[in-house]
N, C-alpha and C positions, 0 to 999 in steps of 0.2 A: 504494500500500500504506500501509497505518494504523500507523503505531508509537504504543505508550503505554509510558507508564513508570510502572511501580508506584507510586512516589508520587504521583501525578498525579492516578492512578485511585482509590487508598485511600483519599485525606482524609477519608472520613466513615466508615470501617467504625469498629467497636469493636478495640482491641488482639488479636492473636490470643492466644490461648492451647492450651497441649497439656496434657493431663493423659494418660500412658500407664498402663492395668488390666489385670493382669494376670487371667487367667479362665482355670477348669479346664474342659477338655474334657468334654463328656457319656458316659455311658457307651457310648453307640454311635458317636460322634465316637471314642472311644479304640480301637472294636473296630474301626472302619474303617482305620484310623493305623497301629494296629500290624499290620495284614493286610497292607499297603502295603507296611510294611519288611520285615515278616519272609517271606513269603509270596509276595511280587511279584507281585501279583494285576493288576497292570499290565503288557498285552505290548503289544507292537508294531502295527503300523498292519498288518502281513504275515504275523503272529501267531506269528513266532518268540518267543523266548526275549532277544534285544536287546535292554531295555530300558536308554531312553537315562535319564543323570539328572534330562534337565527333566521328561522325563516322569513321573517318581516325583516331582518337585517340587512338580507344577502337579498330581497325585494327592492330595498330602500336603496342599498349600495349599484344596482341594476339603475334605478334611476337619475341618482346622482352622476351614472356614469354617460350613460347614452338612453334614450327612450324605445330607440330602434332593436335594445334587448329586449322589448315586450312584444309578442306574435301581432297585437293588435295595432302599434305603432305606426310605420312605416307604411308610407302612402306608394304604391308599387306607379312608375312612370316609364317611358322606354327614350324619353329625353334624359340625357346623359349631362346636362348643365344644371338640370331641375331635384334631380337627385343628389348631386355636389352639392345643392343648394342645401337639402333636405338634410343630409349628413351633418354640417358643417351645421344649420340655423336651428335646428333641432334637440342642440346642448350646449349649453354654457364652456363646457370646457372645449370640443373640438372648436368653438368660435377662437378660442384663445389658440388654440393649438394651430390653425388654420395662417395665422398671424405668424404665430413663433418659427412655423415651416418656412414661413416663404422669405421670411430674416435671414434664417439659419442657412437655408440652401443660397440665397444669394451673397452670403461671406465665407461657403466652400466650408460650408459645415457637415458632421455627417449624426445621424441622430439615432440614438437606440433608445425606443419606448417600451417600458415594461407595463405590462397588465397581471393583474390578479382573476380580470376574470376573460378565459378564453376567448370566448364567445363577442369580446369587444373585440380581439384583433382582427374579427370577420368583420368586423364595421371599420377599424382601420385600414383594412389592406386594401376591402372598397374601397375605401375615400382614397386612397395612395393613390390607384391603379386611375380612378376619375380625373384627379389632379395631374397625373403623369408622372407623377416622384416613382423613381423604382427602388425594389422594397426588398428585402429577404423578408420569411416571416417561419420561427417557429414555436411548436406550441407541442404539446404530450402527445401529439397523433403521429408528430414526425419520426422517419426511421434516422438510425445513427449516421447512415451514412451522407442522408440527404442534411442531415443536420451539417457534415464536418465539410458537404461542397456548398452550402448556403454561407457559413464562416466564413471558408477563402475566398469563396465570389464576391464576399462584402469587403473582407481586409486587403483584394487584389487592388495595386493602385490601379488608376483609368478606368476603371471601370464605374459605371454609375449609379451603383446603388449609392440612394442618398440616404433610408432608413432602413433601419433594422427591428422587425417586430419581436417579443419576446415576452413569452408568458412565463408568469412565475410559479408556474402548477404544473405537475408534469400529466393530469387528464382534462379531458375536455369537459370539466364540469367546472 
């Protein structure tokens, strides 16, 4: 077995830094949120009336993150500008995200997004692929190997992946 030790490994990163944003909910982000709390539009796996708290949590977390997690959401279009629209005006956070991309990529940045929940990278790698940014993206579905040519394809110079998707869970729940 391999141990490393943080410093070891770090020597050449850049210092990290955190900056925390704070960002208002969209209006359908806010209609899904408070349907949650008020309304417990979340039941049971057996479809009693139970609801456990993680369950309203990991509902609540789904909302604050994108609305296009709920089956109901997402208005289906086959205009391909209406839908960018849709992605991006539809959450608080990609409106921000939306912004910081188009910064980042025009000062020859390259960017890796972690997610906690899978199921958001399918709404980022859409939004990527609308926007044209090219993407790696993996997640607990991927096999080893496609994971270790997604890596080098990203860390090969000239080439153009500008992000890198990455989930923090190794299944797709």
């Amino acid at each position: 077995m391999l141990h490393w030790l943080k410093g070891d490994v770090l020597t050449s990163f850049p210092t990290k830094w955190e900056r925390i944003l704070r960002v208002e909910m969209s209006a359908l982000q806010t209609h899904f949120y408070k349907n949650i709390l008020t309304k417990g539009l979340v039941k049971s796996a057996n479809g009693n009336n139970n609801v456990s708290l993680l369950n309203i949590a990991m509902e609540l977390k789904k909302a604050v993150n994108h609305p296009y997690l709920f089956d109901s959401a997402e208005v289906r279009t086959d205009v391909s500008n209406d839908t960018l629209k849709g992605f991006v005006m539809n959450s608080g956070m990609m409106v921000l995200l939306n912004k910081l991309l188009v910064r980042l990529q025009q000062d020859g940045h390259c960017v890796l997004i972690f997610s906690q929940i899978v199921w958001m990278l399918d709404i980022l790698s859409d939004y990527m692929s609308l926007h044209g940014y090219q993407h790696q993206c993996l997640d607990g579905m991927v096999t080893s190997n496609a994971r270790k040519r997604s890596i080098a394809h990203f860390n090969s110079p000239g080439l153009p992946d500008f992000t890198f998707l990455l989930s923090t869970h190794a299944d797709r729940s």
